[in-house]
N, C-alpha and C positions, 0 to 999 in steps of 0.2 A: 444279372445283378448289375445295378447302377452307381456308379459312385455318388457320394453327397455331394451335392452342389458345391462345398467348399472347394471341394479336390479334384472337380474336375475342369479346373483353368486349362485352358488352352494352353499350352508348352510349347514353343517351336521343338521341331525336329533335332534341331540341330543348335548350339550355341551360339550366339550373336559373335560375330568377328569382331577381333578386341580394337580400336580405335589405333589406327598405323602412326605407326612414329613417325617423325619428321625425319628424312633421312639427316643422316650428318653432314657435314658440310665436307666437300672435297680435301684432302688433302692435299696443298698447290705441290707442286712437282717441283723437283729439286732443280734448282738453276742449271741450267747445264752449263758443262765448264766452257770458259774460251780458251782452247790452246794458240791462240794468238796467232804466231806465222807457223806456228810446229817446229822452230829451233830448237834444237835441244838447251841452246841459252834458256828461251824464252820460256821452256817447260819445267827447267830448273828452277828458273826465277819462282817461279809459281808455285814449284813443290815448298821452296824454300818461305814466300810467303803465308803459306799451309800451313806450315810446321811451326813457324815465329806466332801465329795470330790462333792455335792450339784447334785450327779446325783439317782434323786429321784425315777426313775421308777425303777433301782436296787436296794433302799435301800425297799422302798413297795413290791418290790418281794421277797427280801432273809426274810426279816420281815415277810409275811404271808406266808411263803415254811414252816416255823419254826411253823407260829401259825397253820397251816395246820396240821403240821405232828404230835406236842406234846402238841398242848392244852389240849385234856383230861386227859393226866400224869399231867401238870402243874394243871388243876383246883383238879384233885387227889390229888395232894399233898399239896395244898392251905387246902384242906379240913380237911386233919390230921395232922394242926398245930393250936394251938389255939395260938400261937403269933408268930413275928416273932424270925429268929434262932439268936442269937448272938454272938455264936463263929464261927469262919472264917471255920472251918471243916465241920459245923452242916448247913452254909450255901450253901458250895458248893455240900451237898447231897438233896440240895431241887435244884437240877441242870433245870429241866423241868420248875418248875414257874420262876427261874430267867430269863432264857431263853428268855422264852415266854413272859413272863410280859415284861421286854425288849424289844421286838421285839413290842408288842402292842406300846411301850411310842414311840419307833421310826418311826413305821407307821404314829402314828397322828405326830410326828414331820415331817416325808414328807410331807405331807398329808397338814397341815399347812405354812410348808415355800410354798407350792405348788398354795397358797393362797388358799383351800378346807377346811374352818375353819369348819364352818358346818361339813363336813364330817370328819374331823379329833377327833371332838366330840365322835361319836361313839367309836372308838378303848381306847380312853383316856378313858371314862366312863368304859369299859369291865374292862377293867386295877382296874381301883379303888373299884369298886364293886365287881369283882371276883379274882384277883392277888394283892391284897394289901400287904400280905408280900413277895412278889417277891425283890428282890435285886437285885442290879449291883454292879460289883467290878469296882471303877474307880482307875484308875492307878498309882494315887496318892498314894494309899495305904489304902482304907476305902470304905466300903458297901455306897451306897446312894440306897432309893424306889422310882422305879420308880412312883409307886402309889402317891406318897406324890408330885411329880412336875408336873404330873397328871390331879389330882385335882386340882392343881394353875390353869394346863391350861386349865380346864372344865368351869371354874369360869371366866375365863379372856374372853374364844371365847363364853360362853352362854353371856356376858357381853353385846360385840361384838354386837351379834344378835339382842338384843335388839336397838342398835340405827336405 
């Protein structure tokens, strides 16, 4: 039996391949950071620009490049103080805890604007429990601890959790 002429067109076998997208265009790849000299100044500075200019994946990076490199000098030197320093000379030679403790408060201040409350808990607590005499020179012209705003905000985000 033969089909009517109508119906019997040629069919390919198989479906014509659909017309290929144009791929997308690359996504350019994230600057890579420049840690500078790798000071723990110059990593702070940078965490600290992060956090001022609200782009947070830089400031959590220069902030743990620092706690990466000179946490065991900072918890060192935390250790062979039995208070903190109070003259401006004697604070700037505990350079690794201010650093560092620094860089801990900034992370959880990421971490936190990032709305990561929970997670920004941890770095605040390291801070207050092992850098408590760590210092920041603000620009003003006076030492403030980071440990001591810290604490406010261990107390505020465990606060938080509770609701």
């Amino acid at each position: 039996m033969s089909l009517p002429a109508a119906m019997a067109e040629d069919k390919p076998a198989t479906p014509p391949a659909a017309p290929a997208t144009p791929a997308a265009p690359a996504t350019p790849a994230a600057p890579a950071l420049d840690f500078g000299d790798y000071s723990s100044a110059t990593l702070t500075t940078k965490a600290w620009e992060g956090l001022n200019a609200k782009n947070y994946t830089n400031a959590k990076a220069y902030a743990q490049k620092c706690i990466d490199m000179f946490k065991d000098k900072a918890v060192e030197m935390q250790k062979a103080l039995t208070a903190p320093a109070t003259e401006k000379e004697e604070v700037f030679k505990s350079w690794a805890l201010n650093d560092v403790g620094t860089c801990y408060f900034i992370l959880g201040q990421a971490l936190e604007a990032e709305g990561k409350g929970k997670e920004a808990i941890v770095p605040f607590k390291f801070l207050v429990e092992n850098l408590g005499y760590a210092q920041c020179w603000d620009a003003k012209g006076w030492f403030w601890k980071p440990a001591d705003a810290a604490r406010e905000r261990v107390k505020a985000l465990e606060f938080e959790a509770l609701k």
